[in-house]
C-alpha positions in Angstrom: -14.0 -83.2 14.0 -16.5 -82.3 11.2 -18.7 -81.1 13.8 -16.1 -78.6 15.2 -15.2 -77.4 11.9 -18.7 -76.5 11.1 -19.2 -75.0 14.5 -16.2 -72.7 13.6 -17.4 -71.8 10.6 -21.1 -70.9 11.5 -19.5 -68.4 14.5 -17.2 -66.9 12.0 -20.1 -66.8 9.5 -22.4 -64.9 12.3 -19.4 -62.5 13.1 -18.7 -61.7 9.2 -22.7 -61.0 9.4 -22.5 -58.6 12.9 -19.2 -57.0 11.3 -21.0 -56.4 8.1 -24.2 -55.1 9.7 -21.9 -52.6 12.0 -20.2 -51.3 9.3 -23.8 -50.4 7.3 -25.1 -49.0 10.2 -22.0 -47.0 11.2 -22.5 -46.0 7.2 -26.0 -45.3 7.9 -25.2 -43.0 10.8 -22.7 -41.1 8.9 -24.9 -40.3 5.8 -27.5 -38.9 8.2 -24.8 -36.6 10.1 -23.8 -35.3 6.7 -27.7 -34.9 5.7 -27.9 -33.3 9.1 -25.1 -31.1 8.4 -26.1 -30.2 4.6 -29.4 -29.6 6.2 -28.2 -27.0 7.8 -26.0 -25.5 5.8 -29.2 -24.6 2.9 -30.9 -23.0 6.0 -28.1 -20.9 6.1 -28.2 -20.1 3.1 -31.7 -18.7 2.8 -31.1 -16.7 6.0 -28.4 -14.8 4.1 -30.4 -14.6 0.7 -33.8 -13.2 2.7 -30.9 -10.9 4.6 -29.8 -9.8 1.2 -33.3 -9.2 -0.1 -34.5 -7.0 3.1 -31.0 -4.4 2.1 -31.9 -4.7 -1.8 -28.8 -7.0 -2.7 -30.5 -10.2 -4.0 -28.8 -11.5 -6.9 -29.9 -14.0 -8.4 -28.0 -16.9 -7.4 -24.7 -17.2 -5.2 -22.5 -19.7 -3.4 -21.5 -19.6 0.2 -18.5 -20.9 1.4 -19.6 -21.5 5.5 -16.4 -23.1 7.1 -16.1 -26.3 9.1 -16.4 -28.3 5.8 -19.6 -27.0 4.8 -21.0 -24.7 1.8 -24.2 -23.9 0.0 -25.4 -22.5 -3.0 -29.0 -20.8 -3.8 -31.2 -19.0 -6.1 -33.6 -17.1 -6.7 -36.5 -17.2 -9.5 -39.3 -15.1 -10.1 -41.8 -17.6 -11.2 -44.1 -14.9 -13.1 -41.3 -14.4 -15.2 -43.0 -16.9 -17.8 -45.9 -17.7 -19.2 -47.8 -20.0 -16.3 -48.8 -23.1 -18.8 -51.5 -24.1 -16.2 -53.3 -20.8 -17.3 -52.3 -18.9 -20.1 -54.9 -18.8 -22.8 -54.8 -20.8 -25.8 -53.8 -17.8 -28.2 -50.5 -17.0 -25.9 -50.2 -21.0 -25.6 -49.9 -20.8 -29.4 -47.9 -17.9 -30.0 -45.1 -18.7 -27.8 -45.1 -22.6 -28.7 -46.1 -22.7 -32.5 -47.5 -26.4 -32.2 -51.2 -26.5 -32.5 -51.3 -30.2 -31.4 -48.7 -29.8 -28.4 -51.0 -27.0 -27.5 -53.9 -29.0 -27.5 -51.9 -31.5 -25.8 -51.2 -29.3 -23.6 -54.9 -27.5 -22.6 -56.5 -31.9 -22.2 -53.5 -32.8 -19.9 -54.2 -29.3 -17.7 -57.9 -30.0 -17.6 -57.2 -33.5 -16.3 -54.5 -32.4 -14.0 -52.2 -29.5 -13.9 -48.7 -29.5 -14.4 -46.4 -29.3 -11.4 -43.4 -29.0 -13.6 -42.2 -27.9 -17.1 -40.4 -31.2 -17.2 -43.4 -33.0 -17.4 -44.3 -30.8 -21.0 -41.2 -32.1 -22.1 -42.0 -35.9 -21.4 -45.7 -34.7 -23.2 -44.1 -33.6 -26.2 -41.3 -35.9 -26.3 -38.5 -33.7 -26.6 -37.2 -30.6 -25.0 -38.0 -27.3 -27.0 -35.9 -24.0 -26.2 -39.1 -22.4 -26.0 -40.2 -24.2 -22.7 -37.4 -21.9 -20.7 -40.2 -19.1 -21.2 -42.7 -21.2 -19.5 -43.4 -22.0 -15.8 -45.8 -24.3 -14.1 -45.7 -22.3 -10.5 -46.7 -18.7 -9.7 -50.2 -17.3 -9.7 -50.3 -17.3 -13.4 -49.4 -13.9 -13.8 -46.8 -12.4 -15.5 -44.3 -10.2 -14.5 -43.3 -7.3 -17.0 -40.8 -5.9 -14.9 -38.8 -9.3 -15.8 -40.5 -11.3 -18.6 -38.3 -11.9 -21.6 -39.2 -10.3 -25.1 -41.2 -13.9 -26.1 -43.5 -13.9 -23.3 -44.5 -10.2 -23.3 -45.2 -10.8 -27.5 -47.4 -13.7 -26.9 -49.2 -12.0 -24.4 -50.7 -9.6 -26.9 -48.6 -6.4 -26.6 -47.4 -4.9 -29.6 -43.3 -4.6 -30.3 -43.0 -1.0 -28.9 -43.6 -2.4 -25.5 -40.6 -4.8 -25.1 -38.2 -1.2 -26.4 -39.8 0.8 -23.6 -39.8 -1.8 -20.9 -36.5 -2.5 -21.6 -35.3 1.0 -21.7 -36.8 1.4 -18.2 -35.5 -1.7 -16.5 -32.0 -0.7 -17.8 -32.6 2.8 -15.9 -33.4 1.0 -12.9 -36.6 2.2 -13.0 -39.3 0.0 -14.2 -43.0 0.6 -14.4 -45.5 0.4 -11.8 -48.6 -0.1 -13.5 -50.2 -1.0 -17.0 -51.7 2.8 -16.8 -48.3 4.5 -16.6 -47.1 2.3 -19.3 -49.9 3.1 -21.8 -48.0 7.0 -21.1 -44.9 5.7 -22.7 -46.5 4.2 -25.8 -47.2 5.5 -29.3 -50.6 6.4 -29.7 -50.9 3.0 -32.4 -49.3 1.2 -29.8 -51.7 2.2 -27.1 -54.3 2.0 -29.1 -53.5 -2.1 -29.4 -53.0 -2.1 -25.6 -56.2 -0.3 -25.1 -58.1 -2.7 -26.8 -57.7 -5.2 -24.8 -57.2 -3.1 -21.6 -59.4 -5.5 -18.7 -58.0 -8.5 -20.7 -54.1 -7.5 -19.9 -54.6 -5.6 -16.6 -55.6 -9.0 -15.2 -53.3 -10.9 -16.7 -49.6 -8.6 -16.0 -48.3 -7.3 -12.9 -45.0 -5.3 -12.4 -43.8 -7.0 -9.2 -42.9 -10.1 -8.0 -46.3 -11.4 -6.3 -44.1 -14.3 -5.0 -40.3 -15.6 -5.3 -38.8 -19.4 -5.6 -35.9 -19.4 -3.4 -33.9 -23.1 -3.6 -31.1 -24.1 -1.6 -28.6 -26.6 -1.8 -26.2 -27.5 1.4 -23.4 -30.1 1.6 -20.2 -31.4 3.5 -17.3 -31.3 1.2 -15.9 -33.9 -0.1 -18.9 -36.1 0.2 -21.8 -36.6 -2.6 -24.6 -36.2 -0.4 -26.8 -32.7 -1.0 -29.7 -31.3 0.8 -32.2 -29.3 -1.0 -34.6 -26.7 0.8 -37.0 -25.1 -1.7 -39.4 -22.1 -0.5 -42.1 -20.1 -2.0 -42.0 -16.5 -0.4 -44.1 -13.5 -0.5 -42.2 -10.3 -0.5 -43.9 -8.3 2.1 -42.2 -4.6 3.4 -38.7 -5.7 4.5 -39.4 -9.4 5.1 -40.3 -12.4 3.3 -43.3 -14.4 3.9 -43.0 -18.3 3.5 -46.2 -20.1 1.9 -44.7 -23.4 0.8 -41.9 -25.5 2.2 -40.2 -28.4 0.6 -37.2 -30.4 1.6 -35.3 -33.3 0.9 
C-alpha cells in the first residue's frame, strides 16, 4: 500500500513538473512573439521618422499609434548639440562644469577609456549636475551652432553677441552656414574675439548635423515588454545613411 501511494505521488509529482515546464515555455514563447512584434513595430517607426526627414518634417520626437495592438514612439537627437566630454578641451571642460577636480576627473578617466555615456560622469562625480544635459559622449566631437544651447556656445570661447545673433537667425528659419558668414553679423569687438582664435573654432563648430541619434521604442499594448532600436545616421541629400546599429 505504501508503495502505491508513493508511486502516485511521484507520477503526480512529474506531471506538476511537465505542467509547470509547459506553462514557462508557452510563457517563453509568448514573450518572444511580443518581442517579435515590438521589434517590428520600432522599425516602423524609423521608416516613418527617415520618411519625415527626406520631406523636411522631422520633429523631434513622436508617437505612433500602428493598429493590431501595436505602437511606437521615437526621437531624434542631434548629438553635436553638446559639448562631446570625450574631446572638448580642458578650458570648455571648465567653463561649462565649474569643478576643477571633476574636470580633472574627468580628462584621467577619458585618457584611460572614453566615456560611452553621460551616465557614467554622473556615477564619476557622484551625483547628477544640470549642467551634464549640455554634454554628450557620442558625435564626432563637434558642435553644432545651428542647435547648441547658450552654455555650450559660451564655453566654447565665443563672446555673448553670438548666442543674440544665432538665435535671431534660427528663429528666422534661417541659420548660418559657415563661421565666415557669421563673423559678417558680429560687432567688430565681437569679431575681433572670434578672429582670434579663428583655426581654433573653425575646427571645432559646424552648422549642420554631421550625424543624427534616432531611438525607437516598439511594443504590444497592454504588455510591459519594449523593444529598443537605436541608429546613428548620416544625413546625406534626401536619405539617411546608417553607420551604427543597436538593438535590444
Amino acid at each position: 500500500m505504501i508503495a502505491v501511494l508513493w508511486t502516485v505521488t511521484a507520477i503526480a509529482a512529474a506531471a506538476a513538473v511537465v505542467f509547470s515546464t509547459m506553462r514557462l515555455g508557452d510563457q517563453v514563447t509568448a514573450n518572444r512573439v511580443t518581442l517579435t512584434r515590438g521589434r517590428w513595430a520600432a522599425e516602423a517607426c524609423l521608416a516613418v521618422a527617415a520618411a519625415r526627414w527626406g520631406r523636411g518634417r522631422l520633429s523631434d520626437h513622436d508617437t505612433l499609434d500602428l493598429g493590431r495592438g501595436t505602437a511606437c514612439s521615437w526621437s531624434v537627437r542631434d548629438p553635436t548639440e553638446g559639448l562631446n566630454v570625450n574631446t572638448a578641451d580642458v578650458g570648455s571642460l571648465q567653463s561649462l562644469i565649474g569643478d576643477s577636480l571633476l574636470v580633472a576627473r574627468v580628462l584621467e578617466r577619458r585618457r584611460v577609456q572614453p566615456f560611452v555615456s553621460i551616465a557614467e560622469l554622473s556615477v564619476l562625480a557622484g551625483r547628477e549636475l544640470a549642467v551634464f544635459s549640455y554634454l554628450t559622449a557620442s558625435g564626432p566631437g563637434t558642435v553644432n551652432l545651428s542647435r547648441a544651447p547658450e552654455p555650450v556656445i559660451l564655453a566654447l570661447g565665443f563672446p555673448a553677441e553670438t548666442v543674440d545673433r544665432l538665435d535671431f537667425r534660427r528663429e528666422l528659419g534661417r541659420p548660418y552656414g559657415s563661421l565666415q558668414e557669421l563673423l559678417t553679423d558680429l560687432s567688430p569687438t565681437a569679431r575681433t574675439v572670434v578672429l582670434g582664435r579663428y583655426a581654433e573654432l573653425s575646427n571645432r563648430v559646424t552648422f549642420a548635423a554631421p550625424e543624427l541619434l534616432f531611438t525607437a521604442d516598439g511594443w504590444v499594448k497592454g504588455r510591459p515588454t519594449v523593444a529598443e532600436i537605436e541608429e546613428t545616421v548620416i544625413p546625406r541629400q534626401g536619405y539617411l545613411a546608417v553607420v551604427r546599429r543597436f538593438m535590444q
